[in-house]
N, C-alpha and C positions, 0 to 999 in steps of 0.2 A: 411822314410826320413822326417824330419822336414822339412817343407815349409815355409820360412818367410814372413810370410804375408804382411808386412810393406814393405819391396823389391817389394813382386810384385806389390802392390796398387801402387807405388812410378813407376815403369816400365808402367802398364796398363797405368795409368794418362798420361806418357810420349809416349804410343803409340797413345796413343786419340787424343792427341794434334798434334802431329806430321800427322797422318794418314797414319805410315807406317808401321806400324805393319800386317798391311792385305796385304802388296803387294807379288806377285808371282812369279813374273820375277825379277831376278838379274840385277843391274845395279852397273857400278863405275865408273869413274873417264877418264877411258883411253880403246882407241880402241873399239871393235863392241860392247862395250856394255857401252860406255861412253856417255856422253851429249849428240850428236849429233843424237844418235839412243834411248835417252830414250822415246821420242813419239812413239816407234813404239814396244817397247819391250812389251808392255803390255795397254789393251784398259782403263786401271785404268790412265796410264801413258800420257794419251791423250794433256791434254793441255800443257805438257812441250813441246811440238812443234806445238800446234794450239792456245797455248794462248796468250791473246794480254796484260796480266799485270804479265808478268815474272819477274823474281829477278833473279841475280843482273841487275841492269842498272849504268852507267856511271853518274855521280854526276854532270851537266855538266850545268852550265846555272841558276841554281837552283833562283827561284822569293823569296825575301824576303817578308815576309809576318811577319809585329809585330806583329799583332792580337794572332799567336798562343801563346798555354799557354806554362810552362815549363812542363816538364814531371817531377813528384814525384815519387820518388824513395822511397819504404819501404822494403828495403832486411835487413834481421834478419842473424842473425848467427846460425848456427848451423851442424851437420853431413852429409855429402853427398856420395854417391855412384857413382865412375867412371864406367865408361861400353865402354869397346870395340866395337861398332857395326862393323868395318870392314868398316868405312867410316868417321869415325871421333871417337873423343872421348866424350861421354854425359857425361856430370855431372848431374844428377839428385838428386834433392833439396827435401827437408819436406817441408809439407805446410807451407803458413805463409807469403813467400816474396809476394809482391806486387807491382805494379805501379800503380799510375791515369796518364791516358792521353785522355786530352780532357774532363774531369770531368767521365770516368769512370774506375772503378776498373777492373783488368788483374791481372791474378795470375800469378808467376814464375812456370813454372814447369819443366826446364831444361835448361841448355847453353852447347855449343859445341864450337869445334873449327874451323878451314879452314887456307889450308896455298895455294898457299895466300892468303888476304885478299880478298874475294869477290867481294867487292863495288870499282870500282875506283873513285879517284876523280879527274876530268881533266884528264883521263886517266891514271894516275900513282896509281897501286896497292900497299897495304902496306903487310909489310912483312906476317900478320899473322891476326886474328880477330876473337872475342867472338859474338855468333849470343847468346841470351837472348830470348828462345821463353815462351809467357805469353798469356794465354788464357781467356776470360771473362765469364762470367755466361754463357751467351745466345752464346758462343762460337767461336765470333770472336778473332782473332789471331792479336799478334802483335810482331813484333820481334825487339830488339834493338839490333844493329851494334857496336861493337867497335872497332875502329883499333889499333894494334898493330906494332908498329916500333922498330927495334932492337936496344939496345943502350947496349954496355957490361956493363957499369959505372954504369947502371940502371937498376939493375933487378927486376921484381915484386913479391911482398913478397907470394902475393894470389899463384898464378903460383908455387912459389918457394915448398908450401906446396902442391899444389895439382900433380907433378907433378912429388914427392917421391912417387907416389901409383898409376903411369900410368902403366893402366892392357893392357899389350904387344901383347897378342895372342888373336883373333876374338873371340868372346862372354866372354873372361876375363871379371870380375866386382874385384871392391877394394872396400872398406869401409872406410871412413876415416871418425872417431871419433871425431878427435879434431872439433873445432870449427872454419866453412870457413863461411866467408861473402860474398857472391859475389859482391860487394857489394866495394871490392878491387879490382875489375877489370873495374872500372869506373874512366874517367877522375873529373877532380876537377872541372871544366868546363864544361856542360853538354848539350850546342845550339847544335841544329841538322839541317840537312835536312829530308824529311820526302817525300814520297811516297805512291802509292798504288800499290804493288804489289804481289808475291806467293812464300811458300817454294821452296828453291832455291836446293831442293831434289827431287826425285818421290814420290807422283805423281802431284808435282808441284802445287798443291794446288791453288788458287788467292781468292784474296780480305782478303790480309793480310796487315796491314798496318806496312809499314817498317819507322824507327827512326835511322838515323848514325847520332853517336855522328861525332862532327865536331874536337874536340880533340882527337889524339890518347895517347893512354898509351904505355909504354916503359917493355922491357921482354930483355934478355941477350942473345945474341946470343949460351950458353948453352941451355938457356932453348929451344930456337927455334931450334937449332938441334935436343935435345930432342923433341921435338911432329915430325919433319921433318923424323926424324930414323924411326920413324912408320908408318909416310900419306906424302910421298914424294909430292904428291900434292893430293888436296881435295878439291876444287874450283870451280866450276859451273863457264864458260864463260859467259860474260855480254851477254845480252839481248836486244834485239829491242824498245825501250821506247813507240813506237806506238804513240808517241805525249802524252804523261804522263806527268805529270806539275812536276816537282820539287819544294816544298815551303822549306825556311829557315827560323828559327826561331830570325834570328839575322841581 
C-alpha cells in the first residue's frame, strides 16, 4: 500500500498541536461521556474539570486595553485536506500560513468548526464558528475565534467551496486541490477580545491564548444545515472565568 507521506506529516503536526491524538477514552458532545464527565473519563483529561483557565468563557465585561497590537494575518493559499474526526470537521493546511501576535510568529496548522459558536458574547451564541489553531516554535498555542451568523443573502465563498468535499462518515478525509485561502473566513475588520485560556476539547489543554474576532462573518443557512446534518451540536458549554480579565483591542 502507498503511504502518503505528506497526509500524514500534515495529520502528525495536527495531532501535536491539538494533543489528542494520545488520548484513550472516548468522549463527545452528549450524555455519560459529554462535557460534564470529561474530567473523569480519563486522568490525561484532568483539568477539563479541575482547571481554572477553561474555554470557552462568556465575552462579558471585556477592559479595553489600546496598547495591544493588531494581529498579522499571513494565510497563503493553497490545497487542504478535510477530515472527519467524529467531532467536528479539521481542515488541515500546508505549511506556510502564519500569524504575529504580540511580535511573535504562530504557524497555522488547522481550523475546525463548532455549531454553535462556542464563545458568547453577553451571553448570546452565534450560529456557527471557525477555531484557527496556530502553534509557535517553543510551542505555545493560540487559537483565533471567528463567529459565524446565518444570513441566506450572504453566503461564503470559502465555505461554499470547502463544503462540496465534506467527508460524511468518522475518519473519512477529502482532498481538495484547488486553491483555499483560509484566509476567506476572516472578517474585514479584525479587533478582538483576547484571553487566557485551554483547548476547548480533551484534554483541555490551558495556557492557550484565545483571540474572538469582534466581527462575525456571514454563511447561508444551506450551508449551515450542511455542517448541522453532520455535528447536530459540537460545542463545549462556557466555563467558569475564575476572575480571568478580558482585554479588547478596540
Amino acid at each position: 500500500m502507498r503511504v502518503d507521506r505528506v497526509a500524514l506529516a500534515l495529520l502528525a503536526l495536527s495531532c501535536a498541536a491539538q494533543l489528542a491524538c494520545a488520548q484513550n477514552a472516548p468522549w463527545n458532545y452528549r450524555g455519560k461521556y459529554g462535557p460534564l464527565a470529561w474530567g473523569k473519563l480519563d486522568p490525561a483529561y484532568r483539568a477539563c474539570s479541575e482547571g481554572h483557565q477553561q474555554s470557552p468563557i462568556d465575552i462579558r465585561g471585556a477592559r479595553r486595553n489600546r496598547a495591544l497590537m493588531p494581529i498579522e494575518f499571513h494565510y497563503i493559499s493553497g490545497s487542504v485536506k478535510l477530515q472527519n474526526d467524529g467531532h467536528t470537521i479539521l481542515v488541515l493546511v500546508n505549511p506556510g500560513s502564519y500569524i504575529l501576535a504580540d511580535g511573535v510568529r504562530y504557524d497555522l496548522v488547522q481550523y475546525n468548526f463548532h455549531h454553535p459558536g462556542e464563545t458568547p458574547v453577553n451571553g448570546r451564541l452565534s450560529d456557527m464558528d471557525v477555531q484557527f489553531l496556530h502553534k509557535s516554535a517553543d510551542g505555545k498555542m493560540v487559537i483565533i475565534e471567528v463567529l459565524l451568523r446565518e444570513n441566506q443573502d450572504a453566503p461564503n465563498a470559502t465555505l461554499s467551496t470547502l463544503w462540496q468535499h465534506l467527508p460524511e462518515k468518522l475518519g473519512a478525509t477529502e482532498t481538495i486541490t484547488d486553491m483555499v485561502n483560509p484566509g476567506g473566513l476572516l472578517p474585514a475588520e479584525r479587533n478582538y477580545w483576547t484571553y487566557m485560556g485551554s483547548l476547548s476539547t480533551p484534554p483541555c489543554t490551558e495556557g492557550v491564548r484565545w483571540y474572538v474576532l469582534e466581527d462575525p462573518i456571514t454563511l447561508s443557512r444551506d450551508q449551515l444545515r450542511a455542517f448541522t446534518a453532520l455535528f447536530p451540536l459540537n460545542s463545549r458549554p462556557v466555563q467558569d472565568p475564575h476572575g480571568r480579565i478580558i482585554e479588547g483591542n478596540r
